[in-house]
N, CA, C and O of each residue as an XYZ file, in Angstrom:
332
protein
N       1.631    -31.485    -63.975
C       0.722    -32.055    -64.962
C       0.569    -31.122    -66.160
O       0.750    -31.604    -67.277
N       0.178    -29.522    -66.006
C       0.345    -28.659    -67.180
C       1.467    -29.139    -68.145
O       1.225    -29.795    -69.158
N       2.603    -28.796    -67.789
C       3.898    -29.417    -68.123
C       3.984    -30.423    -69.131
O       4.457    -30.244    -70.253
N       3.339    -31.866    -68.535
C       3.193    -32.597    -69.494
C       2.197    -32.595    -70.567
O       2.304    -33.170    -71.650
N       1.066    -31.778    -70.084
C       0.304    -31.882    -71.395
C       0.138    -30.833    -72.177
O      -0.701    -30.715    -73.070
N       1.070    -29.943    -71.787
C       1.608    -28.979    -72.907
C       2.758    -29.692    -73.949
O       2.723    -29.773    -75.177
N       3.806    -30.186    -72.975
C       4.469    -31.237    -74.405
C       4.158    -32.080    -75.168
O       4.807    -32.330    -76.183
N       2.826    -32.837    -74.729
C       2.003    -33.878    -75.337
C       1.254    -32.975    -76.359
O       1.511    -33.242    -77.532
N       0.320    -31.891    -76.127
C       0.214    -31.160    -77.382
C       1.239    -30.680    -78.475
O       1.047    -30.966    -79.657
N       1.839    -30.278    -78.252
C       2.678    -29.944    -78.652
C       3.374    -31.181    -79.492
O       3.445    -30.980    -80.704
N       3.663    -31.874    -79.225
C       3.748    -33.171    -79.597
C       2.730    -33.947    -81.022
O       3.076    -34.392    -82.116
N       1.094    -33.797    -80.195
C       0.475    -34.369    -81.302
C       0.049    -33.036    -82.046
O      -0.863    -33.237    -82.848
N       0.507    -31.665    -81.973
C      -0.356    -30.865    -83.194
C       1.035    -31.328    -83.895
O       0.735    -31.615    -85.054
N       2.305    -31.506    -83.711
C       3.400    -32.165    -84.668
C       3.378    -32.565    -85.308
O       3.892    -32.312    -86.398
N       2.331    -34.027    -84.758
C       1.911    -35.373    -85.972
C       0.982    -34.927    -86.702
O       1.051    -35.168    -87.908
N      -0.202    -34.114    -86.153
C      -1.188    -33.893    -86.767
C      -1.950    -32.438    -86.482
O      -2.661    -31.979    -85.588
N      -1.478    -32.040    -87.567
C      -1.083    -30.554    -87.741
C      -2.538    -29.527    -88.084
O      -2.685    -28.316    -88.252
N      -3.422    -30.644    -88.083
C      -4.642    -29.764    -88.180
C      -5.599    -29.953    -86.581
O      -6.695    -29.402    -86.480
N      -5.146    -30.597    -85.685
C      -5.085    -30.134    -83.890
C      -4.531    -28.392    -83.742
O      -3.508    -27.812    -84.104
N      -5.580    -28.028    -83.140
C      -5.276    -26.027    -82.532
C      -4.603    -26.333    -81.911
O      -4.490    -27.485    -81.491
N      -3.945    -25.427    -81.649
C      -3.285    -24.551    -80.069
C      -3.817    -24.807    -78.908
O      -3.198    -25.375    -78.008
N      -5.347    -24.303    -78.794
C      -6.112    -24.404    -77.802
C      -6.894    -25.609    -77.763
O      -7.904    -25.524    -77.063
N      -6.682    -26.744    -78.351
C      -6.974    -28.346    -78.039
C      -6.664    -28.693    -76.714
O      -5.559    -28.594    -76.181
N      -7.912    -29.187    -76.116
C      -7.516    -29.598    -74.440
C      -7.396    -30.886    -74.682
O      -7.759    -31.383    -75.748
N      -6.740    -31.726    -73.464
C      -6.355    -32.973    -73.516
C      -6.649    -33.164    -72.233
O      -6.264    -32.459    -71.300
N      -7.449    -34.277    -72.162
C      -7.992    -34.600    -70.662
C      -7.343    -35.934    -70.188
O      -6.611    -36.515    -70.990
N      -7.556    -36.490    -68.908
C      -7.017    -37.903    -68.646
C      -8.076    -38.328    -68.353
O      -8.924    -37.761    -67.665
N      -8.154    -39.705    -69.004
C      -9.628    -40.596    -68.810
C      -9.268    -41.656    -67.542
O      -8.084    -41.786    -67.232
N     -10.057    -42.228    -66.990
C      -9.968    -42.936    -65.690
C     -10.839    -44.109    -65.904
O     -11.788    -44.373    -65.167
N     -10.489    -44.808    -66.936
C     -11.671    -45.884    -67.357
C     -11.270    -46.896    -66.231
O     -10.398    -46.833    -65.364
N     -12.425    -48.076    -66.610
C     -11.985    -49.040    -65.056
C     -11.676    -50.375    -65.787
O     -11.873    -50.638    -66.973
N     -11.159    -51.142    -64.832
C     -10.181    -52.620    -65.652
C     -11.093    -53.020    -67.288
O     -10.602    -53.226    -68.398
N     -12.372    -53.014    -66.909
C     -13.046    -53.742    -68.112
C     -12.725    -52.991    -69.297
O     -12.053    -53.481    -70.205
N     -13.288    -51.550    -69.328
C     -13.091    -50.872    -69.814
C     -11.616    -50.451    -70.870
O     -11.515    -50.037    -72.025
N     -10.480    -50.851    -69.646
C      -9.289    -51.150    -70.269
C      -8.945    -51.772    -71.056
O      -8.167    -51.493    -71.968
N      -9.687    -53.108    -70.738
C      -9.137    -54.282    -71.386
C     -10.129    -54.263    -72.814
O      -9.654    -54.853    -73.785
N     -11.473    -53.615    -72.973
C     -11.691    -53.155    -74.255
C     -11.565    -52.249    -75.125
O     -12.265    -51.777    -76.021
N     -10.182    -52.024    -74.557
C      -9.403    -50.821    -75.384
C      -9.876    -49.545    -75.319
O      -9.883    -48.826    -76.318
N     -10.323    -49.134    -74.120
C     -10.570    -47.535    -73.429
C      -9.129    -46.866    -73.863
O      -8.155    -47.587    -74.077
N      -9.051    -45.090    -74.002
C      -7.878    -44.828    -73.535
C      -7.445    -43.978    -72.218
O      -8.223    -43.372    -71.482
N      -6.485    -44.039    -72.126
C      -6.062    -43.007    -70.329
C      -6.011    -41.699    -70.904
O      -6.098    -40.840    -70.027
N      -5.906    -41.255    -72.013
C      -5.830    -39.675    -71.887
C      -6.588    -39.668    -73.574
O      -6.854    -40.623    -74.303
N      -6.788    -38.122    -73.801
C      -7.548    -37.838    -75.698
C      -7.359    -36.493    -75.693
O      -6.997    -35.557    -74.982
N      -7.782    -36.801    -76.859
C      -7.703    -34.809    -77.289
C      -8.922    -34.460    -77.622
O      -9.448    -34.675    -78.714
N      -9.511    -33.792    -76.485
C     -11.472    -33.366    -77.175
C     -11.730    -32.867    -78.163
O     -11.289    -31.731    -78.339
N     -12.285    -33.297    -78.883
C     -12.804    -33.052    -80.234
C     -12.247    -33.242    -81.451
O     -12.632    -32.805    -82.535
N     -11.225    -33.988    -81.176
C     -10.167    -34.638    -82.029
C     -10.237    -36.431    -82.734
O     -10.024    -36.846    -83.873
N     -10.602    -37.089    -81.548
C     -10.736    -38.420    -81.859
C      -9.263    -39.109    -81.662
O      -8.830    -40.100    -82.249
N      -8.527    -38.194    -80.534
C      -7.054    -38.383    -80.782
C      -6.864    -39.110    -79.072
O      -7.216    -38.560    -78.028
N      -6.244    -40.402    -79.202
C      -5.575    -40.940    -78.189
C      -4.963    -41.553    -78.024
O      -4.231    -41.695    -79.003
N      -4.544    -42.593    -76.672
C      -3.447    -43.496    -76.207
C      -4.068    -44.218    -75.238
O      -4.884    -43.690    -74.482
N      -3.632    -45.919    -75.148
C      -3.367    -46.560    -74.420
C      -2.487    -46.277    -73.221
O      -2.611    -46.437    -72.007
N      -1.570    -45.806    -74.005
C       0.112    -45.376    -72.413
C      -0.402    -44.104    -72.292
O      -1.156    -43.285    -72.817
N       0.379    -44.311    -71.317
C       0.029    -42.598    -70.642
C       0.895    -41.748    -70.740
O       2.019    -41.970    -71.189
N       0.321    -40.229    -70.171
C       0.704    -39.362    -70.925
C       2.388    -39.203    -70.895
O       3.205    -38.698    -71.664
N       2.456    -39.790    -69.809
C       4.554    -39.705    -70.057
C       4.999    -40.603    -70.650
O       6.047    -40.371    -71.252
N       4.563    -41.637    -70.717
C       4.873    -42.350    -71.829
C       5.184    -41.975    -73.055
O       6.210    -42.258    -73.674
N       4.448    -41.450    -73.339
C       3.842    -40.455    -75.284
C       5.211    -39.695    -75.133
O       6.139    -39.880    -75.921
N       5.270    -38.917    -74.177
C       6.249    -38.014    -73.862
C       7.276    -38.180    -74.205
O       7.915    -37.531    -75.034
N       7.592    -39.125    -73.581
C       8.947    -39.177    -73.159
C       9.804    -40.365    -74.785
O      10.933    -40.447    -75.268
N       8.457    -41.034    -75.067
C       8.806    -41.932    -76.347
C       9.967    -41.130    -77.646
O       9.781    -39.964    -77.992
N      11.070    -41.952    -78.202
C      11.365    -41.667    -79.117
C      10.495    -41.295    -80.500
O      10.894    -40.503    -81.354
N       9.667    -41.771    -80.533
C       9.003    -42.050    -81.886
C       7.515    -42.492    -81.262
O       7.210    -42.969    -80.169
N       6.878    -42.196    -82.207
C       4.861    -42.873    -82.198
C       4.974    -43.381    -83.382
O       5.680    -43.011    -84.320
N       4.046    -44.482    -83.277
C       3.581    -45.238    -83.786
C       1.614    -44.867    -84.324
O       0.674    -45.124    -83.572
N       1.490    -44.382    -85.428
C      -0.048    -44.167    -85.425
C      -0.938    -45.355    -86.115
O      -0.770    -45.951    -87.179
N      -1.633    -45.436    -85.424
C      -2.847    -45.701    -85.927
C      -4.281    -45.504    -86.455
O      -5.185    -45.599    -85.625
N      -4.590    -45.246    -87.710
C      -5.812    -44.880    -88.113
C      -6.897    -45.944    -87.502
O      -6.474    -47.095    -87.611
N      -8.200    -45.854    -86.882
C      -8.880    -46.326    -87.017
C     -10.216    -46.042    -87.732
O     -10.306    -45.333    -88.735
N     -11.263    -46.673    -87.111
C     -12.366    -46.415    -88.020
C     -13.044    -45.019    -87.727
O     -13.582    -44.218    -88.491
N     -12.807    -44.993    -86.151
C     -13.572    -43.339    -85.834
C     -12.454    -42.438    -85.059
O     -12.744    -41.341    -84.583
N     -10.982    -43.080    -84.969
C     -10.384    -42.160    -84.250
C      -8.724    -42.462    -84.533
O      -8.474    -43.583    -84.975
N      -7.727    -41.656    -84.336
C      -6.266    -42.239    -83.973
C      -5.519    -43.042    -83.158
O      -5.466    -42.481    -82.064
N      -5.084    -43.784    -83.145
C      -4.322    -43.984    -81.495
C      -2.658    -44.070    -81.550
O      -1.927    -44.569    -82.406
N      -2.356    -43.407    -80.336
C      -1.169    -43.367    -80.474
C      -0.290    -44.175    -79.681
O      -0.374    -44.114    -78.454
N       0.783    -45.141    -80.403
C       1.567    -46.209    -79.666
C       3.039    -45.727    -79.391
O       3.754    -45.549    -80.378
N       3.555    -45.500    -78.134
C       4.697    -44.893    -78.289
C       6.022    -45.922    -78.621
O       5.935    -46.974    -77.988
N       7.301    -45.816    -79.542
C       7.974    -46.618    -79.351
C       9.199    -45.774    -78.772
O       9.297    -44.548    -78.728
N      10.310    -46.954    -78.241
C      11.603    -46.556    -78.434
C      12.750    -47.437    -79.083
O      12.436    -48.577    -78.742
N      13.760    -47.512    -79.737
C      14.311    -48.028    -80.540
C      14.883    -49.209    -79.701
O      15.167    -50.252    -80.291
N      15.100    -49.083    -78.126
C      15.334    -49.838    -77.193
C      14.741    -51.090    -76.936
O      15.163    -52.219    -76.685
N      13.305    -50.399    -77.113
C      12.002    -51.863    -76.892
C      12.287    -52.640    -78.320
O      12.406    -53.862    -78.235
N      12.387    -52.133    -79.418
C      12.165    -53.124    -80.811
C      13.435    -54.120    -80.870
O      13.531    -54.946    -81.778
């Protein structure tokens, strides 16, 4: 699990370059409802930074897809495969 969410940082201080070093990234455990009103499975504390897919997902994605919202980012992973 370190593993991956060292590449996932690593990853989003990439996109967004004003995320520290020492930005933790937690996994959220929301429940179906929650899901389905657009909770996310993982964030970056104190960032406003997240995802729907999970964290290997993000990972492993060719490319993200961002989204600004009104109070936070979200990140959609693509691959050139899915489009």
């Amino acid at each position: 699990m370190a593993a991956i969410k060292k590449r996932l940082l690593d990853r989003v201080i990439k996109r967004f370059p004003w995320v520290s070093q020492d930005a933790e990234i937690v996994r959220c455990y929301p429940s179906l409802g929650e899901r389905e009103a657009g909770a996310f499975l993982w964030l970056v504390i104190g960032y406003d930074i997240g995802s729907h897919s999970t964290m290997t997902q993000c990972v492993e994605a060719e490319s993200w897809e961002v989204f600004e919202k009104e109070h936070h980012f979200e990140i959609f992973p693509t691959n050139e495969l899915m489009e």
